[in-house]
C-alpha positions as CSV (number, residue, x, y, z in Angstrom):
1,X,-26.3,14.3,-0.4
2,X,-22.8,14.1,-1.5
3,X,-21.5,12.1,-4.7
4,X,-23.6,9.9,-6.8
5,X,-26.9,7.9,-5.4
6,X,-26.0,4.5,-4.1
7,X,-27.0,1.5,-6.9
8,X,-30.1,0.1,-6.3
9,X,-28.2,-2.9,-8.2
10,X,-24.9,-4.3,-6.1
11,X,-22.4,-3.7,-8.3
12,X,-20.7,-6.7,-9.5
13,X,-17.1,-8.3,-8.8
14,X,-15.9,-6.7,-12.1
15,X,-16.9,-3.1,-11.3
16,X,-14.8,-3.7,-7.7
17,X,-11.9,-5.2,-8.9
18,X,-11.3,-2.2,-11.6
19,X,-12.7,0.9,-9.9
20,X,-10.4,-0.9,-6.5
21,X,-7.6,-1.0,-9.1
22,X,-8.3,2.8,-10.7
23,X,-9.1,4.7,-7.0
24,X,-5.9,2.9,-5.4
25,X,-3.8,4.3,-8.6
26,X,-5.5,7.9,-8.3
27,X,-4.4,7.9,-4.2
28,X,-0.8,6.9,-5.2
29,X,-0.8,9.6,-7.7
30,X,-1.7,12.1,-5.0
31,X,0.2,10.5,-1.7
32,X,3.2,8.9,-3.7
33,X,6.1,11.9,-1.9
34,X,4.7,10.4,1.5
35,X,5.5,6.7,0.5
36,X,9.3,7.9,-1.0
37,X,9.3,9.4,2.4
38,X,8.8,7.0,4.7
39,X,10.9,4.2,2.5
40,X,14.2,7.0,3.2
41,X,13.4,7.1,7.1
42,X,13.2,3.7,7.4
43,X,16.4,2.9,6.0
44,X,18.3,5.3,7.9
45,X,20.9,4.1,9.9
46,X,21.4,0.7,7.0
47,X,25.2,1.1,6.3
48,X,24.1,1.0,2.6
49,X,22.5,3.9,2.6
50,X,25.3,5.9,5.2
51,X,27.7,5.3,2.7
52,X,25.2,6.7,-0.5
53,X,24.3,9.8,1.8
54,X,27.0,10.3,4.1
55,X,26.3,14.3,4.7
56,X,22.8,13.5,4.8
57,X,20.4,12.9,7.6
58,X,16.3,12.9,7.2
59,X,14.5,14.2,10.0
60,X,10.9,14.1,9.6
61,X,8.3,14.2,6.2
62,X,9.1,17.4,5.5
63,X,12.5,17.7,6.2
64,X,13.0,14.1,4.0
65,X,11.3,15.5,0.9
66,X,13.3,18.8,1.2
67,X,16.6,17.6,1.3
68,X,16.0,14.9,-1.7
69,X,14.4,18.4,-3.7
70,X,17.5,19.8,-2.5
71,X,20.0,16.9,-3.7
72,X,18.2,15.2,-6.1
73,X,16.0,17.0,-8.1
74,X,12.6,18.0,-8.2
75,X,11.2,14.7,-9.6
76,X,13.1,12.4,-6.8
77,X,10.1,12.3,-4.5
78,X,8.2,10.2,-7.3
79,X,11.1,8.0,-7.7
80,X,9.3,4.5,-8.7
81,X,6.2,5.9,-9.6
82,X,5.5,3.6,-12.5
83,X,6.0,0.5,-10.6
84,X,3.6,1.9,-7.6
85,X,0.9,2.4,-10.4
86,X,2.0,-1.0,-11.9
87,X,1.9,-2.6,-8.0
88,X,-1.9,-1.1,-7.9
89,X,-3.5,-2.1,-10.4
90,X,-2.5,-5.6,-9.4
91,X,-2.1,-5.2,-5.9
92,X,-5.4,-3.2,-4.8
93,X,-7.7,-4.8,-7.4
94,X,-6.9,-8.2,-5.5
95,X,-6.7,-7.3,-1.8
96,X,-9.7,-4.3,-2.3
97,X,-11.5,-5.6,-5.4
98,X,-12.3,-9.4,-3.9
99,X,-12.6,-8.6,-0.7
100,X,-16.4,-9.0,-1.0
101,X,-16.7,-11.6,-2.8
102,X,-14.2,-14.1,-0.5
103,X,-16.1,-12.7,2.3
104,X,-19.4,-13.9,1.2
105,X,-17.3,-16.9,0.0
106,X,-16.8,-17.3,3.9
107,X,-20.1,-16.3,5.0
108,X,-21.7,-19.7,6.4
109,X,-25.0,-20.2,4.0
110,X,-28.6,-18.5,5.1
111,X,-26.1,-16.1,7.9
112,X,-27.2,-12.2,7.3
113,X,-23.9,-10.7,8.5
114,X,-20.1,-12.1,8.5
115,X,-18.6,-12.3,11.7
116,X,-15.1,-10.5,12.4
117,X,-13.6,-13.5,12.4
118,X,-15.0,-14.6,8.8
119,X,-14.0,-10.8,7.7
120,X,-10.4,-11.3,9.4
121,X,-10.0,-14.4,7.2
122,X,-11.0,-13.0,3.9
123,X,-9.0,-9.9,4.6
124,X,-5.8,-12.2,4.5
125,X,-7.0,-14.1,2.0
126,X,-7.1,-11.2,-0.8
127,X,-3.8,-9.5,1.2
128,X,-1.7,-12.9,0.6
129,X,-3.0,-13.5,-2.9
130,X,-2.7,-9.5,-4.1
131,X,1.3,-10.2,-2.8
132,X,1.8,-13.5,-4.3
133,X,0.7,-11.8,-8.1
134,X,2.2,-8.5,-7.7
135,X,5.0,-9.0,-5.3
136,X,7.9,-7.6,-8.4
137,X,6.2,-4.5,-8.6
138,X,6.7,-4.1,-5.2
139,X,10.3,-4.5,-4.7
140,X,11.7,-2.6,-8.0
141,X,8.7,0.2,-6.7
142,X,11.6,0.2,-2.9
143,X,14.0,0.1,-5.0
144,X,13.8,3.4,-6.6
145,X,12.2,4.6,-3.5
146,X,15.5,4.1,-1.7
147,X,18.0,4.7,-4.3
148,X,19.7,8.1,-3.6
149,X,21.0,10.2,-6.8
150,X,23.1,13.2,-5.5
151,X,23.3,14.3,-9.1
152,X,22.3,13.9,-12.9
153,X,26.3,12.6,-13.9
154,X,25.9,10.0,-10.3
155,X,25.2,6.3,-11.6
156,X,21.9,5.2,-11.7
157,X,21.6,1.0,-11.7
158,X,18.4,1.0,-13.1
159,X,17.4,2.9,-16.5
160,X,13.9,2.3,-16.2
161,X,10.7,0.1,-14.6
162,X,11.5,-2.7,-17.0
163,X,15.4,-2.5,-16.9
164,X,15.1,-3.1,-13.0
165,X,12.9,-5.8,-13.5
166,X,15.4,-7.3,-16.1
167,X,18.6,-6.3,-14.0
168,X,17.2,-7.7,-10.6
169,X,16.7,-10.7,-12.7
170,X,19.6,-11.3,-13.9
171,X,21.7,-10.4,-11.3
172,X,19.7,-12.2,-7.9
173,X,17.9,-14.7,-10.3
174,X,14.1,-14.7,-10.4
175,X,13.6,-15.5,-6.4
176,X,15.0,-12.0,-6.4
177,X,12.2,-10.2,-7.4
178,X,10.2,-12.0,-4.9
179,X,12.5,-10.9,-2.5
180,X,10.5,-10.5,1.0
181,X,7.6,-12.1,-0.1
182,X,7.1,-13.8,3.6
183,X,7.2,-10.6,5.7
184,X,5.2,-8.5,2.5
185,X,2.5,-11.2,2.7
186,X,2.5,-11.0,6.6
187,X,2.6,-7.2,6.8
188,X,-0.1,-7.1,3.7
189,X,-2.4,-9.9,5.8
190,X,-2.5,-7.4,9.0
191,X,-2.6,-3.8,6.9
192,X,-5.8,-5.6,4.5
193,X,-7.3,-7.5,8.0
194,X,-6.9,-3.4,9.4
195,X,-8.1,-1.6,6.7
196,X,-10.7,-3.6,5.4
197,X,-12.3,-5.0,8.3
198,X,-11.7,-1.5,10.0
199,X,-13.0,0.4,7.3
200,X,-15.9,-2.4,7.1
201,X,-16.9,-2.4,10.3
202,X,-17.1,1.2,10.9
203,X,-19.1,1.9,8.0
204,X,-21.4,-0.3,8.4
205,X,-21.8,1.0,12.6
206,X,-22.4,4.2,11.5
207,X,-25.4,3.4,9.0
208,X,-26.6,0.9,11.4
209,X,-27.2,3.8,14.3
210,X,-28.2,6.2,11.3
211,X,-25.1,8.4,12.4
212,X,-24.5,9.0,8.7
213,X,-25.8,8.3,5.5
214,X,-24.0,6.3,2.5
215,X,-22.1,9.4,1.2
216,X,-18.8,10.9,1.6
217,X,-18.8,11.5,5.3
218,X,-19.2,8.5,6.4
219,X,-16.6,6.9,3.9
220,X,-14.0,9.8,5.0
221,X,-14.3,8.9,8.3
222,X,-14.4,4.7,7.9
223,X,-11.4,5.6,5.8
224,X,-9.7,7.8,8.1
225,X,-9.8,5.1,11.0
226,X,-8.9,2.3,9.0
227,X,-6.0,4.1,8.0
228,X,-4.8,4.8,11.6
229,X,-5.3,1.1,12.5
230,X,-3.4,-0.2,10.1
231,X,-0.3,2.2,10.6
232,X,-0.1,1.2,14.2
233,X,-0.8,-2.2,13.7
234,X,1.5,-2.9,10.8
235,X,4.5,-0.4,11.0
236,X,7.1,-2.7,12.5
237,X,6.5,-5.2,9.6
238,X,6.4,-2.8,7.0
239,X,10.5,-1.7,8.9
240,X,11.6,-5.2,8.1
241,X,9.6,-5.6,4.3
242,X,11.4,-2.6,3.1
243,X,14.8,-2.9,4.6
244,X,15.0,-6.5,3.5
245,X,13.5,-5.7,0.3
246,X,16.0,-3.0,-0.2
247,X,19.1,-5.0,1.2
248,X,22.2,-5.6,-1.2
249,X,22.3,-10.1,-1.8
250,X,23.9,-11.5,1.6
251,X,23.6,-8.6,3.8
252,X,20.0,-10.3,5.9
253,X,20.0,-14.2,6.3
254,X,16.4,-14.0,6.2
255,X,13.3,-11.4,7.9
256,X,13.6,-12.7,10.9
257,X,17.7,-11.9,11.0
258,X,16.9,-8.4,9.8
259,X,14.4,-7.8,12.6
260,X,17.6,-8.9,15.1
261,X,19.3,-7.3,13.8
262,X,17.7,-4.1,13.5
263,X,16.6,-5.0,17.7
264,X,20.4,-5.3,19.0
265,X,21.7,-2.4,16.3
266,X,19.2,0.2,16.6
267,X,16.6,-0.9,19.4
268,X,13.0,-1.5,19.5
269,X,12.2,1.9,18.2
270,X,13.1,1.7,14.9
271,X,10.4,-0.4,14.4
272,X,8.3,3.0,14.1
273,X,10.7,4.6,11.9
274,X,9.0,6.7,9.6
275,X,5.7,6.2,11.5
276,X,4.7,10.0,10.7
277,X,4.6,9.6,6.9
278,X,3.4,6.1,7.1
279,X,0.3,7.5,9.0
280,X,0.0,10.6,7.0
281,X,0.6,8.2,3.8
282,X,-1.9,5.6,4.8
283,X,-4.4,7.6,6.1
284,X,-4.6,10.1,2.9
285,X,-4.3,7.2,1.2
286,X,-7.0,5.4,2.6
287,X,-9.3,8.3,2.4
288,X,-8.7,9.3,-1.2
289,X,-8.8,5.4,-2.5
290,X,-11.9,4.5,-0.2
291,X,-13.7,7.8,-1.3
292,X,-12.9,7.6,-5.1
293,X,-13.6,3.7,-5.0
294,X,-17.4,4.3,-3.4
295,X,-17.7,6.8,-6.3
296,X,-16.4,4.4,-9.2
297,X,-18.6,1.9,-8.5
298,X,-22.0,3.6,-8.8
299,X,-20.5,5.3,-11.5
300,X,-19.3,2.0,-13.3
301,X,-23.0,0.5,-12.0
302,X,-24.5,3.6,-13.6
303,X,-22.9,3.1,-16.8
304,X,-23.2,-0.5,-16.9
305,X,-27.5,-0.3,-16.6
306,X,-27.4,2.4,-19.1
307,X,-25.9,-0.1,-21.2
308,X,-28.1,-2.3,-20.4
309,X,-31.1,-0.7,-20.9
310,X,-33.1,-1.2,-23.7
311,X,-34.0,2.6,-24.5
């Protein structure tokens, strides 16, 4: 037995919407260099970014994070933290935290299991809304991500969170911080649909044929495929979310126009740039959140009877 006991009460939609929102903060704590990573090799090769870091040239995770250490600073790599953690406790509370709760919403009545199809749908249900609500976060969070400082005198645009929020504002109007929205809510649909569904699925397999029991292993290893699922599945869209996200007003007509784009300039490959962090990003990522969010909820459930209880 590993971790707490399971709840002999399901815990409620409460419980999962803040322990989803607290485990998916607690991941982005611990994976956030990976994410700063994967935004930089993603955009190499915009003519934004060639002229910001002409010397410079990422090659792999490592490499990336070593030569912003190098050029930047120590604390570059966790360039738009605060927005990440401000992005997940929106984002992951929606998308993880209701997840249940549209799927039963889909379930027909008096049906003991959801089909894929019903979990597909309620997967990109909670992906689409999470993006709608939390969709600022996400593109002042790229932002930072991308922007390269070669020095403490070099000019920064952004003071802080809220002065990006204000200056994007300002400058693009408030469309601007919903920049991307369309290709975020698609690539959100397919990474939830992946993860969720994946993670779902294979958990609930595995304790079917009484391969594991409800305890860590068998939450690392539902984690650890959903996370590989949705890196292959969604890395092209997540290309085009953060180069359009990132792009300077007027320089993409639209997503679509940036995935041409990016086709005739760079060929279809660099729709897998920065595949390696993404999959070492999203699969410690998914294992850490999954893990800690199995844990929060007996431990919320185990508080919230001891409240409960009358002695």
């Amino acid at each position: 037995m590993v971790g707490l006991k399971p709840s002999e009460v399901p815990p409620t939609t409460a419980v999962k919407f803040l322990g989803a929102g607290t485990a998916a903060c607690f991941a982005d704590l611990l994976t956030f260099p990976l994410d700063t990573a994967k935004v930089r090799l993603q955009i190499q090769g915009e003519n934004q970014v060639a002229q910001a870091a002409q010397s410079m040239q990422y090659r792999g995770v490592l490499g990336t994070l070593l030569i912003m250490v190098r050029t930047e600073g120590p604390r570059s790599p966790y360039n738009g933290l605060v927005a990440g953690l401000q992005r997940q406790m929106g984002f992951a509370s929606i998308r993880i935290g209701l997840y249940d709760s549209v799927k039963q919403f889909y379930t027909p009545k008096g049906s003991d299991h959801s089909s894929i199809t019903t979990r597909i749908l309620a997967g990109c249900t909670t992906g689409a809304m999470a993006v709608t609500c939390a969709q600022p976060t996400d593109v002042v969070k790229v932002r930072f991500q991308a922007s390269v400082h070669l020095g403490p005198r070099s000019d920064r645009k952004y003071s802080g969170t809220m002065d990006a929020y204000r200056t994007i504002a300002k400058e693009e109007g408030v469309r601007g911080l919903w920049k991307g929205t369309l290709p975020n809510i698609t690539r959100n649909a397919i990474v939830n649909c992946a993860e969720m569904v994946t993670y779902d699925i294979i958990k609930e397999k595995l304790l079917d044929y009484h391969l594991l029991t409800d305890n860590f292993p068998c939450h690392f290893m539902s984690a650890f495929g959903a996370g590989f699922c949705a890196t292959v599945v969604a890395s092209p869209v997540d290309v085009v979310k953060t180069r359009y996200m990132n792009s300077p007003p007027g320089w993409y007509r639209n997503p679509l126009h940036c995935m041409l784009k990016m086709v005739t300039q760079e060929g279809p490959t660099a729709f897998y740039k920065g595949f390696t962090p993404s999959f070492l990003r999203l699969g410690s990522w998914n294992v850490i959140m999954f893990v800690t969010y199995e844990q929060l909820k007996r431990a919320l459930m185990k508080v919230q009877m001891l409240r409960e209880s009358p002695f």
